[in-house]
C-alpha positions as CSV (number, residue, x, y, z in Angstrom):
1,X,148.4,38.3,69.7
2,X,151.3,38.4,72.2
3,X,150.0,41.0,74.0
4,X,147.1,39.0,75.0
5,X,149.4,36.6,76.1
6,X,150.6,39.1,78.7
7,X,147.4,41.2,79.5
8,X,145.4,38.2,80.3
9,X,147.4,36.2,83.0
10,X,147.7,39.7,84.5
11,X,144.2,40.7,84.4
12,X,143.5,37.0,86.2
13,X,146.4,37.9,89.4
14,X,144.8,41.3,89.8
15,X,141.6,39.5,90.1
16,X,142.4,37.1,92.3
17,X,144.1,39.6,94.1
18,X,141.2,41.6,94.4
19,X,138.9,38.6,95.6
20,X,141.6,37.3,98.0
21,X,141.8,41.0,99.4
22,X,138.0,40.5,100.3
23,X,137.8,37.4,101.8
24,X,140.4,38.4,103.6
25,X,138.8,42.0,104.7
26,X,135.1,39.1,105.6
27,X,137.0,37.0,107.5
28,X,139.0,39.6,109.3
29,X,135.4,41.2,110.6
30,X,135.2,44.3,107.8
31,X,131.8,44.1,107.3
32,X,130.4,42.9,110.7
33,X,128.0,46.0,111.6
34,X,128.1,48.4,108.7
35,X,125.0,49.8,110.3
36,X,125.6,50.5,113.9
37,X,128.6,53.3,113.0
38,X,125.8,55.0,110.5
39,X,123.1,54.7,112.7
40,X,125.3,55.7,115.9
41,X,126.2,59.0,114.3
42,X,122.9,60.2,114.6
43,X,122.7,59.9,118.2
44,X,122.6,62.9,120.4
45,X,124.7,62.4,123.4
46,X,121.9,64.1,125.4
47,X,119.7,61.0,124.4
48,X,121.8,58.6,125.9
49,X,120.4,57.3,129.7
50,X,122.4,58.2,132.3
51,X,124.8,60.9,130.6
């Protein structure tokens, strides 16, 4: 029964941890085009106007 005393308090900080580590990473601009680096790799270089 102590144990659960212990585990859960901890088991809260790392979550809170966790959820302040990604509002932090939304706020910082993470996750503001997680398409354009996907969709930029498939670009030829010879497709681009005036290269």
């Amino acid at each position: 029964m102590t144990n659960l005393l212990i585990l859960i308090p901890v088991a809260l900080g790392l979550g809170a941890i966790g959820l302040g580590a990604f509002i932090w990473s939304l706020k910082s601009g993470q996750f503001d085009d997680p398409d354009g680096d996907a969709a930029r790799i498939l670009l030829d270089d010879d497709d681009r106007p005036g290269s």
